[in-house]
N, C-alpha and C positions, 0 to 999 in steps of 0.2 A: 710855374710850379705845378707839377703832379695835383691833379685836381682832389687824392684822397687825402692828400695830407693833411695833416691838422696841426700848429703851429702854437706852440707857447710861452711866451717870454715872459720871465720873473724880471724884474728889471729892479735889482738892489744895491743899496748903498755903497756894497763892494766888491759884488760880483755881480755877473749878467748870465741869467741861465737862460737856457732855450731847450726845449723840447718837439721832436717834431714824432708824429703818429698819424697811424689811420684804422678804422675800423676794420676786424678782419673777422669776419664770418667762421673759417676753421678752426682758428685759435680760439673762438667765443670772447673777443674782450679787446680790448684797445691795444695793438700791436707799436710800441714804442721803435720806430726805425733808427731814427739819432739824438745825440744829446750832448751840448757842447756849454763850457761856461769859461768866460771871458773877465779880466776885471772891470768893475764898471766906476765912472769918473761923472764930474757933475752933477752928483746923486747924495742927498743927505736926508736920513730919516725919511726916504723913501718917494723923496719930489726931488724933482730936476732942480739946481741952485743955478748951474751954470749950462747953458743949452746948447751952445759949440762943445765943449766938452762930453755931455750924455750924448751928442749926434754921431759923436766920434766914435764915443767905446761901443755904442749901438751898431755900428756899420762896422766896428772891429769885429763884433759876438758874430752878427748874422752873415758876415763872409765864411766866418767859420764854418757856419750851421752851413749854408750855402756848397761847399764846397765837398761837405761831410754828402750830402741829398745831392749834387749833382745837378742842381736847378737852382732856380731864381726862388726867393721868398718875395710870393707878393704879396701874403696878407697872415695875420697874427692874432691871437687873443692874448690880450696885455692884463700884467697883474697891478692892480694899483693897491699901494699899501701906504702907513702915512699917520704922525696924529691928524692930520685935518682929517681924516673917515668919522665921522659919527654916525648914529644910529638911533632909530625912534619908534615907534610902535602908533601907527594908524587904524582909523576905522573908516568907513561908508558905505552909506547907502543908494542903493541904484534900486529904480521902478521895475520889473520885469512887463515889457510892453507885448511882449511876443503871443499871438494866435495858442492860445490853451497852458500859454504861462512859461512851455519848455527852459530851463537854462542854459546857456552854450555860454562859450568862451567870447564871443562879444560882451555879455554882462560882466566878464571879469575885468574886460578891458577896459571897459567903461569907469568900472570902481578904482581901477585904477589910475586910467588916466585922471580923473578927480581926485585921487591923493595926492598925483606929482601937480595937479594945479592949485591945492589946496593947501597942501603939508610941508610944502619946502623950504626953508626958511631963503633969505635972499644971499646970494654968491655961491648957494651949492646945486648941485644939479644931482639927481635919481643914477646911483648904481644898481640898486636891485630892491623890487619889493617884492616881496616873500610871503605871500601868505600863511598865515596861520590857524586861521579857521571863520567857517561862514555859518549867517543864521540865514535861515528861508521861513519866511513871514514867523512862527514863531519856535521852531526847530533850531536849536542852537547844537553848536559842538560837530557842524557837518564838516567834515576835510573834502570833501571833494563831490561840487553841486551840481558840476556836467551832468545835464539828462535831467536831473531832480525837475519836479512842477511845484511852481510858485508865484506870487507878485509882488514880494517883495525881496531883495537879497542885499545882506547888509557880508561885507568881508573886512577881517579885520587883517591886518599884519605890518610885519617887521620890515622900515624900511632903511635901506641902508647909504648913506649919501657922502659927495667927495667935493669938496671945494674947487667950483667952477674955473679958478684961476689955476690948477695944479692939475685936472682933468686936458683942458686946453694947452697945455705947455706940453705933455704927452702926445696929444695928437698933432703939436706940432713937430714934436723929435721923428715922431715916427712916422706921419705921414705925409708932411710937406718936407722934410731933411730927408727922411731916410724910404721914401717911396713905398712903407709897408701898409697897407690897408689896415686898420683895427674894425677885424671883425664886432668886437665887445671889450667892454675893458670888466675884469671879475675883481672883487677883493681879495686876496690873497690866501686871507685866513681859510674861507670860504671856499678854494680851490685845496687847499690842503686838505679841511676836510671832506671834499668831495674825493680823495686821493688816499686818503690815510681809514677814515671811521667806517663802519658798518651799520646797516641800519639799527641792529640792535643795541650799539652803542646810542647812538641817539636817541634811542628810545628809553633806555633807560635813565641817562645822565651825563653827560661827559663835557669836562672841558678841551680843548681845543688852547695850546696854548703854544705859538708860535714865534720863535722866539730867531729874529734877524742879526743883521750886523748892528744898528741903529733903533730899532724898535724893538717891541713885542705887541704881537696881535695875540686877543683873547674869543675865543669864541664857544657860547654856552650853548646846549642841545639837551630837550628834554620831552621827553612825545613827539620826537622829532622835529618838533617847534627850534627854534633857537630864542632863546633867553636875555641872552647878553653877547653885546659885540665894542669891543672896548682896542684903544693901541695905546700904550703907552710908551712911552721916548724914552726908555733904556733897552740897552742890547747888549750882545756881545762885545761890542767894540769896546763898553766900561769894562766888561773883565780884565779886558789886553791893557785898558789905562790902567788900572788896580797893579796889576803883576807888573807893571814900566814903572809905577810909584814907588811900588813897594821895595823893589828889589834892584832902584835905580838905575835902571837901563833902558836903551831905545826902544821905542815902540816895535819894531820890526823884527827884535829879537823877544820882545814878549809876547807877540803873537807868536813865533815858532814854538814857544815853551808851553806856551796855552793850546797848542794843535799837539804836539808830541808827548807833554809830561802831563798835561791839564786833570786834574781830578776834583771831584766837585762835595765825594763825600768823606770827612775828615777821618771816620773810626777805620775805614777801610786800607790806608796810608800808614804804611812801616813808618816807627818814630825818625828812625836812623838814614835812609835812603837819603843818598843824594842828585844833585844834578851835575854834570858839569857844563858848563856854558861851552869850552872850546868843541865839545862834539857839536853842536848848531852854529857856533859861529868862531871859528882858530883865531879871531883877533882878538877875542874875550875870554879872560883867564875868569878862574873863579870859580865856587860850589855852593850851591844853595840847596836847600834842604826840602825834597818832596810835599816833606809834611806842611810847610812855612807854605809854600804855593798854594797847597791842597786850601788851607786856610783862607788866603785870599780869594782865590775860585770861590770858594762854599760862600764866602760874606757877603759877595757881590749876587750871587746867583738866589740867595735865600733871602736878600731885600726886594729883587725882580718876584718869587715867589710871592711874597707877603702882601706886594702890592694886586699883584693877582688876587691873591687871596680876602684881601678887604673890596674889590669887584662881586667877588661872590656873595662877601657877607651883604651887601646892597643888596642881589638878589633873595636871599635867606637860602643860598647854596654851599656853605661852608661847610664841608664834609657830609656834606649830602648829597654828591652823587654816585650813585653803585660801579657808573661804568669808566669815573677813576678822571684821571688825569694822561691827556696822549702830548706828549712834545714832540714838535719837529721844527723844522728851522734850522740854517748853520751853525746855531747858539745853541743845540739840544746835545753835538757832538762832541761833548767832552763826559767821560766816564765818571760812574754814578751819581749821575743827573736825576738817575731814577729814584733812587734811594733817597736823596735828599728831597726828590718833591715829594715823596710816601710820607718822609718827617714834619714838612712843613704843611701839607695839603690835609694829613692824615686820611690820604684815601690811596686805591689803588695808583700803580704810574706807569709809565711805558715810555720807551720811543714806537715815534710812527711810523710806520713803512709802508711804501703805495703796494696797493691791494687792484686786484679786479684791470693789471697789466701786462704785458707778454711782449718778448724780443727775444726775436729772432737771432738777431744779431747781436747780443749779451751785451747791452749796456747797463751793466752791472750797478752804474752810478746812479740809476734812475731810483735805484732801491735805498739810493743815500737820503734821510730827512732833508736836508738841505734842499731836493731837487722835490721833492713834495709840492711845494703850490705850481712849479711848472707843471708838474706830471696833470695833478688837480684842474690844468686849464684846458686839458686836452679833453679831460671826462668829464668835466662843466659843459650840460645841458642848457643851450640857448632858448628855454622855453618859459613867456613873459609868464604861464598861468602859476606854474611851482615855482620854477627857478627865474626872476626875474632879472635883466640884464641889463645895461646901456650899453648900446651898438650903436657906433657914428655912418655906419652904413643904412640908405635909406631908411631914418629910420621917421623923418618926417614922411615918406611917400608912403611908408607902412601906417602910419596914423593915419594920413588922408586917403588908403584905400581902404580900412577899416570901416572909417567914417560912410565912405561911399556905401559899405555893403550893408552896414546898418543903417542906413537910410530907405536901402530898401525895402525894409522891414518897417522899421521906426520913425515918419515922414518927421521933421522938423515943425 
C-alpha cells in the first residue's frame, strides 16, 4: 500500500465503511482519496457474533476499497463501537525524579501506565485515556504540564475501555483472516467527533450523539474535557422494526420507506399525503398515510432521545449545553431529526458533517453523517499524552523501550 495513505474502517451492524486518505500539505488538511461501503454480516450491536461471516463481508469491503486505490491495504485504524464500551474517570500520582524537576512526556506515561495497571477492571483492556487535567505539587487546573517544574505531578482523566473478549475477536477478523494490520483501534463516537465538532463546540458544551444501525453512542464535551461516554442498544434498525409492525409488512420494504418517505417530525407532515407501496416494491399494493409513518418514526426516535437525555440528567447537563446537540450516524438520515431533538433536548440541534477534509476526487459521500466515524479515524491523532490509543502494533516493545529510556534517567 502507498505509504501516505491512511485507512479507516467503521465496521457496523450493517454496513462496512472504509475510508482511505493522506495528508496533503497544498490543500492544508486531510485529502480523502476513496471511500467505499459494503454490507456487513456477522456484526450485532457492534461485536463480531459470527467470525466466518464478518471475515467475509470484511474482505468483500476492502477488495472494494483495494481496487478503488489500486493497492493492497495492509494496515487500518479500526472503529470499535458496542454496549460492552464503558467509561470511568482516573486519578494518579507520579514522583517527578528528573535533575531540577522538568516534566516531559515520560511522567505522563508513567501516570498512565499506573492507571491501565491500576484502574482496569478484569476482562476489559484500555482503548484510550484522555486526560483531563494535571496538578504540579500544588498548582491545580494545569492542561498541559510539558516543560512546567515540579516534584510532584498527579493527572487525572477520562478512561475509556472495551471488553477484552470483543477487542481480540477483531484482531482476529482483521488481522490473522484478513491480513490487515490494526494500526489502533478508536471508539467511534470519539472519531466522529474528531470529524464532525470544532474546538469551540467543545468548549462550550455539546453532545455528540451517534446514532447507528444497532446502537447509539453518546458522547459529552465541556472545556474540552469530555464528560460522559455512554452506548446504548437501540438504533435504527428499531425504527425499521416499528414501521414492519406497524404497518405489517417485511422488513425490507420498511427499511425502503424509512430511507425514502422517513420523517421524524410530526407537525411538519401534510395530514392527507400518501404512500403507495407499489412505487418501492410492484408486488405490494396499498397506501399508507405519511402522517401514520411520520408518527411511528417520531415515537421511536424520541424514546432513543429521552434516553439520551436522562444520561445528561446523571451529569446535571440537561439543557445545559450552549453548543446544542450534533447527530450523526446512519440513524441521523432521516428528515427532521433536528427539530425533533430541539423539542426533546430543548437546546440547539444539527446534523454533523465532516469538517477540516478535502477530495480531490469528489467523494461527495464522505460528507454523508453515516461515513463520520470513518472520516474521524483518519483525523484521530495516535498521540498517548492527548489522545490516548490502543495499538496492537508494537505496542509492548513501545512500553519496554520507554522503560529503557527512563531508566536512564530514573535508576530502578
Amino acid at each position: 500500500m502507498h505509504s501516505d495513505f491512511i485507512v479507516g474502517i467503521d465496521l457496523g451492524s450493517r454496513t462496512i465503511r472504509i475510508v482511505a486518505g493522506r495528508d496533503n500539505p497544498e490543500l492544508k488538511g486531510m485529502e480523502v482519496v476513496a471511500a467505499v461501503e459494503s454490507e456487513s454480516r456477522g456484526v450485532s450491536k457492534g461485536v463480531i457474533t459470527n467470525l466466518e461471516e464478518a471475515v467475509s463481508s470484511i474482505s468483500e469491503a476492502v477488495e472494494k476499497m483495494e481496487k478503488k486505490l489500486g493497492t493492497r491495504i495492509a494496515k487500518a485504524k479500526i472503529g470499535v463501537a458496542g454496549p460492552h464500551i464503558s467509561a470511568m474517570q482516573a486519578k494518579e500520582l507520579v514522583v517527578v525524579n528528573r535533575p531540577g524537576g522538568e516534566i516531559t512526556n515520560l511522567e505522563i506515561q508513567r501516570a498512565r501506565e499506573s492507571i491501565e495497571k491500576k484502574s482496569v477492571p478484569p476482562n476489559y483492556e484500555v482503548l484510550h485515556v484522555i486526560p483531563t487535567s494535571f496538578t504540579i505539587d500544588n498548582q491545580v487546573g494545569v492542561k498541559n504540564p510539558i516543560g512546567m517544574i515540579g516534584s510532584r505531578l498527579e493527572m487525572e482523566a477520562y478512561v475509556i475501555l472495551g471488553l477484552s473478549n470483543q477487542l481480540k475477536s477483531l484482531e482476529t477478523a482483521f488481522s490473522s483472516r484478513c491480513g490487515i494490520e490494526i494500526t489502533s483501534m478508536i471508539f467511534t463516537a470519539l472519531a466522529s467527533a474528531e470529524a464532525v465538532l470544532n474546538k469551540e463546540q467543545k468548549e462550550l458544551g455539546v453532545v455528540l450523539v451517534d446514532i447507528g444501525e444497532a446502537t447509539t453512542s453518546i458522547i459529552v464535551f465541556e472545556e474540552e474535557d469530555i464528560l460522559l461516554v455512554k452506548v446504548l442498544p437501540l438504533g435504527a434498525r428499531y425504527v425499521t422494526a416499528d414501521i414492519a409492525l406497524g404497518l405489517k409488512i417485511p422488513m425490507d420494504l420498511a427499511e425502503k420507506i424509512k430511507v425514502n418517505y422517513g420523517y421524524a417530525y410530526v407537525p411538519d407532515v401534510p395530514k392527507f399525503e400518501e404512500i403507495n407501496l407499489s412505487e418501492l416494491d410492484p408486488k405490494v399494493k396499498g397506501n399508507f398515510s405519511k402522517k401514520e409513518i411520520a408518527e411511528i418514526i417520531s415515537s421511536r426516535y424520541e424514546e432513543i432521545f429521552s434516553f439520551v437525555d436522562e444520561e445528561l440528567q446523571q451529569i446535571d447537563r440537561s439543557a445545559k449545553l450552549p453548543a446544542g446537540v450534533v447527530l450523526v450516524g446512519a440513524g441521523s438520515r432521516i428528515g427532521g431529526l433536528e427539530n425533533l431533538a430541539k423539542q426533546v433536548f430543548k437546546l440547539p440541534a444539527g446534523i454533523g458533517i465532516p469538517v477540516n477534509i478535502v477530495s480531490e476526487t469528489r467523494e461527495e459521500r464522505i460528507f454523508d453523517p453515516a461515513f463520520a466515524a470513518s472520516v474521524g479515524l483518519l483525523l484521530r491523532e495516535e498521540d498517548d499524552f492527548f489522545f490516548g490509543h490502543r495499538s496492537t502494533k508494537n505496542s509492548s516493545y513501545v512500553s519496554k523501550f520507554l522503560k529503557k529510556v527512563r531508566n536512564l534517567f530514573i535508576p530502578d
